[in-house]
C-alpha positions as CSV (number, residue, x, y, z in Angstrom):
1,X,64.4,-227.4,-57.0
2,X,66.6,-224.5,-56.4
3,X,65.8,-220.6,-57.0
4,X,68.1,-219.1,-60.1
5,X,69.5,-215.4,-60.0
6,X,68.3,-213.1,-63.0
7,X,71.8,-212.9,-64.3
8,X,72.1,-217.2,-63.9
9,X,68.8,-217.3,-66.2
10,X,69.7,-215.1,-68.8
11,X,73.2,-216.2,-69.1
12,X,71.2,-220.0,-69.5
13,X,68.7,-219.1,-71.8
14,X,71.6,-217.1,-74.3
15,X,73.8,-220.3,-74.1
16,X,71.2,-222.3,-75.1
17,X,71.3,-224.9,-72.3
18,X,67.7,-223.7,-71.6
19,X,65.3,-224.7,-74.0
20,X,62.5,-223.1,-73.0
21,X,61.1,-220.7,-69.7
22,X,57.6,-222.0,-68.3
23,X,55.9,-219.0,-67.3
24,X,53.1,-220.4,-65.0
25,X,51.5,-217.7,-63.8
26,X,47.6,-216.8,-65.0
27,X,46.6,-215.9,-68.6
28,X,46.2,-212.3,-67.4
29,X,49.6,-211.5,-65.4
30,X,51.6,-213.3,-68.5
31,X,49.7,-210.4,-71.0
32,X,50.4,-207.6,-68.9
33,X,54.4,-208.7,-69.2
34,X,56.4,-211.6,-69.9
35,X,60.1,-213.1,-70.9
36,X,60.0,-212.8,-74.7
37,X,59.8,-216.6,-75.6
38,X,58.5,-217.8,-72.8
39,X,55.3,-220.6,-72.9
40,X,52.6,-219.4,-71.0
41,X,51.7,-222.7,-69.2
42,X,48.0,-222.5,-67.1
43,X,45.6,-225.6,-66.1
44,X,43.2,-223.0,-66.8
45,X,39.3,-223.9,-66.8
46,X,39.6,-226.4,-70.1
47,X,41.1,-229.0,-67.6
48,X,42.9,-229.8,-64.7
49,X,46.4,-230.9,-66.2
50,X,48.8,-228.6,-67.9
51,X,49.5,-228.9,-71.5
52,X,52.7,-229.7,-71.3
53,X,52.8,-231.0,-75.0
54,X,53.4,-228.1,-76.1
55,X,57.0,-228.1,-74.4
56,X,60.1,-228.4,-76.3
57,X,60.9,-232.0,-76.6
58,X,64.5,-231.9,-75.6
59,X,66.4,-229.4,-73.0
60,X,66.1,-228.2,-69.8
61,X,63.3,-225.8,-68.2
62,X,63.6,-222.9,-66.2
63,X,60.0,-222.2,-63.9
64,X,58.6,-218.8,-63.5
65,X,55.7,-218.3,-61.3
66,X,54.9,-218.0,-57.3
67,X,56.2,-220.7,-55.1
68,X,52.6,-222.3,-54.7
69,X,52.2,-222.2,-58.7
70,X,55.1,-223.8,-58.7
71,X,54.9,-226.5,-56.1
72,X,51.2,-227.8,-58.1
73,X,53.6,-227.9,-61.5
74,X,56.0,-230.3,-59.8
75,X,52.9,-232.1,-58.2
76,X,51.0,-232.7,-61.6
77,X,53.4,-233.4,-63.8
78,X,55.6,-236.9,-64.9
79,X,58.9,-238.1,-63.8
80,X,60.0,-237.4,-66.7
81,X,59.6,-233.7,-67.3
82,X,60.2,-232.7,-63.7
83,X,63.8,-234.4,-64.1
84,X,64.3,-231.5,-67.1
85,X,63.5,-228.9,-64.9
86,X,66.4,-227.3,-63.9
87,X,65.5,-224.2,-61.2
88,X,63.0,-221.4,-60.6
89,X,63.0,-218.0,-61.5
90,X,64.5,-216.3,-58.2
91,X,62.2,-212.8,-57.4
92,X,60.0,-213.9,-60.6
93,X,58.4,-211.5,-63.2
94,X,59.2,-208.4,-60.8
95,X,62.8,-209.1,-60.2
96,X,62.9,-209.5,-64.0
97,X,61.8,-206.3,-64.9
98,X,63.9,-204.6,-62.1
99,X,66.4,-206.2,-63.0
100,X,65.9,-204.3,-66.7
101,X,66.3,-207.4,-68.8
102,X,63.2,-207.4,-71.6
103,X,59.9,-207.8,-71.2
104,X,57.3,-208.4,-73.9
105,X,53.4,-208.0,-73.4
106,X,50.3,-209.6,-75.2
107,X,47.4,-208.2,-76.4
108,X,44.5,-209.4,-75.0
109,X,40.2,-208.4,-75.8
110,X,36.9,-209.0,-75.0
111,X,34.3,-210.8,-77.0
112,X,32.6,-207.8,-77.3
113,X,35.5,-206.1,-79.5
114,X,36.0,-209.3,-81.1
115,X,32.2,-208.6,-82.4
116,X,33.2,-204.9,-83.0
117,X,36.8,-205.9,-85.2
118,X,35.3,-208.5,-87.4
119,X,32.8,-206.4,-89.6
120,X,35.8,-204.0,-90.5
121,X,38.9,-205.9,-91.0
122,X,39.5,-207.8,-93.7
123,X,42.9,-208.5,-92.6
124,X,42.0,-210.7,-89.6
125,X,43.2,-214.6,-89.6
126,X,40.9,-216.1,-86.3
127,X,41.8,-219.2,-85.0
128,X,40.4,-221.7,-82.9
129,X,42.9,-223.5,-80.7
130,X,40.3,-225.8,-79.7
131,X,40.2,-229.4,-80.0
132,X,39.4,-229.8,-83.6
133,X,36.0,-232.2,-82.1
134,X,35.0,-229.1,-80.5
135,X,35.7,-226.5,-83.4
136,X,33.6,-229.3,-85.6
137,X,30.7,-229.2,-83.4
138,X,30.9,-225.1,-83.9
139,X,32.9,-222.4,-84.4
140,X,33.1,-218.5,-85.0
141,X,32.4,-217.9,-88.6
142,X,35.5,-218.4,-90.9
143,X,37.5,-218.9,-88.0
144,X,40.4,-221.7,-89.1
145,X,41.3,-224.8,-86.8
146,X,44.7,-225.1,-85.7
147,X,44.6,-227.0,-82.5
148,X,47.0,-226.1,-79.4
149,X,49.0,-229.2,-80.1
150,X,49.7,-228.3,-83.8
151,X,51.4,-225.0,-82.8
152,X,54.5,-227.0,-82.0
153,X,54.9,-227.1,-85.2
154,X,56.2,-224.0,-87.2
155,X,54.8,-225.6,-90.2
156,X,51.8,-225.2,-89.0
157,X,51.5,-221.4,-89.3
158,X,52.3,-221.6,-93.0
159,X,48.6,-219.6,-93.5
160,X,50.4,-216.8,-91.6
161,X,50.7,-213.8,-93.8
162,X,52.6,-210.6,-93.3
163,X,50.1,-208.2,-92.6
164,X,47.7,-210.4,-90.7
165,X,46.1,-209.3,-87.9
166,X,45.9,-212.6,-86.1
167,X,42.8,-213.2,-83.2
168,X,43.1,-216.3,-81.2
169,X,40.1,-218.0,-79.1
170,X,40.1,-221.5,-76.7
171,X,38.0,-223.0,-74.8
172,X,39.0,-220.1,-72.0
173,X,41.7,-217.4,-71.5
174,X,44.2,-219.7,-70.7
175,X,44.0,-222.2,-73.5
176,X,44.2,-218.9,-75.9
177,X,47.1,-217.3,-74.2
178,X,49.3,-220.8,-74.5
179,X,49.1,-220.8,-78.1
180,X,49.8,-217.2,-78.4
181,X,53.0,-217.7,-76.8
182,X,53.8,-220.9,-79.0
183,X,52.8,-218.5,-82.0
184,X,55.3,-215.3,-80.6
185,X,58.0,-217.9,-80.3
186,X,58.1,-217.9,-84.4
187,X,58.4,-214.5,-84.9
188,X,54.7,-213.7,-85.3
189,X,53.9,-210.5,-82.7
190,X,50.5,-209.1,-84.3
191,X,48.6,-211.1,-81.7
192,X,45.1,-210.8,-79.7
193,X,44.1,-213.5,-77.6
194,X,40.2,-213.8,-76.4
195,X,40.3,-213.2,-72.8
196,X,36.8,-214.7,-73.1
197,X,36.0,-217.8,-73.4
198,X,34.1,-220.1,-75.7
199,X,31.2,-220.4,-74.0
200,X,30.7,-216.8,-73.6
201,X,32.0,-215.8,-77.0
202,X,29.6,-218.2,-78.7
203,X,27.1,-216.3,-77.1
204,X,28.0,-213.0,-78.0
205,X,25.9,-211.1,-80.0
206,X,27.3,-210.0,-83.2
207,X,29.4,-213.0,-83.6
208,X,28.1,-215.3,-86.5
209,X,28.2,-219.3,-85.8
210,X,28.7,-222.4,-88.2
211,X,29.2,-225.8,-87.6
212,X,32.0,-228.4,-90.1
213,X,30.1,-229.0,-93.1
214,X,30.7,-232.7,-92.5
215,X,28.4,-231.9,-89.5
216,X,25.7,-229.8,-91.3
């Protein structure tokens, strides 16, 4: 796979010959600054695979990431995805931003302020990307399921409201900060993402629990 210049990638991604920009690096690096419509794409600590499922089901890729991120990509994934990806980001995330193109950023908090935001805004949509087995089993209190794979489709954030202040949580940081980027890529920017994970949110105190009510 061959590196592409800054100027090569924008020039494919404004064409549209380039579907999509996989943006491999970790949950936290992607938060601090990004590509604006790029899917943040981390085997995380829900699994060992990426989830590419969430990828654009036609076009070609572009890879952004460190050469080691993006050697284990090439390693783990199908014939048939590798043979969409078309090159690398050449100089990555920094010769992106030198380079002055744009750069978006994600909100990311703790469990803790999750705890802290809840009591006061009525405002706030949570959702649990989870497997929608695992949100069954228990969830965060009036959080609503919407499962990572759903997010491909825009129909799917039809609950979305204007002035919703929208909290996302997975099983860990990166599961949360996928569907974040799926959900920017509609148009939706009043994000946070739970930089904690499940099993440490669930025990946060100040965080109420319920399970389904098929389960109860």
């Amino acid at each position: 796979m061959r590196p592409l210049s800054i100027t090569e990638c924008q020039t494919r991604m404004d064409s549209g010959e380039v579907s999509c920009l996989i943006d491999l690096r970790s949950p936290a690096d992607f938060a601090e600054g990004h590509v604006p419509g790029a899917i943040a794409l981390s085997a995380g600590d829900a699994g060992a695979s990426w989830p590419v499922e969430v990828l654009p089901a036609e076009g070609r890729l572009l890879l952004l990431g460190d050469p080691a991120s993006v050697h284990r990509f090439l390693e783990g994934v199908d014939v048939g995805l590798r043979e969409r990806l078309e090159a690398f980001v050449e100089g990555g995330m920094a010769a992106w931003a030198d380079a002055g193109r744009p750069v978006d950023m994600l909100v990311t908090i703790a469990a803790d302020e999750l705890a802290m935001d809840l009591p006061h805004d009525d405002r706030i949509l949570l959702l649990d990307v989870r497997p929608e087995a695992a949100f069954d089993e228990g969830h965060v209190r009036d959080a609503v399921s919407l499962p990572l794979a759903s997010l491909t489709d825009p129909g799917s954030m039809a609950l979305f409201e204007d002035d919703s202040n929208i909290y996302l949580y997975g099983r860990d940081a990166a599961e949360a900060v996928t569907a974040a980027s799926l959900i920017k890529r509609q148009g939706y920017h009043n994000l946070r993402a739970l930089e904690d994970g499940w099993e440490r949110i669930r025990g946060q105190s100040g965080i109420r629990m319920e399970r389904s009510a098929s389960l109860n």
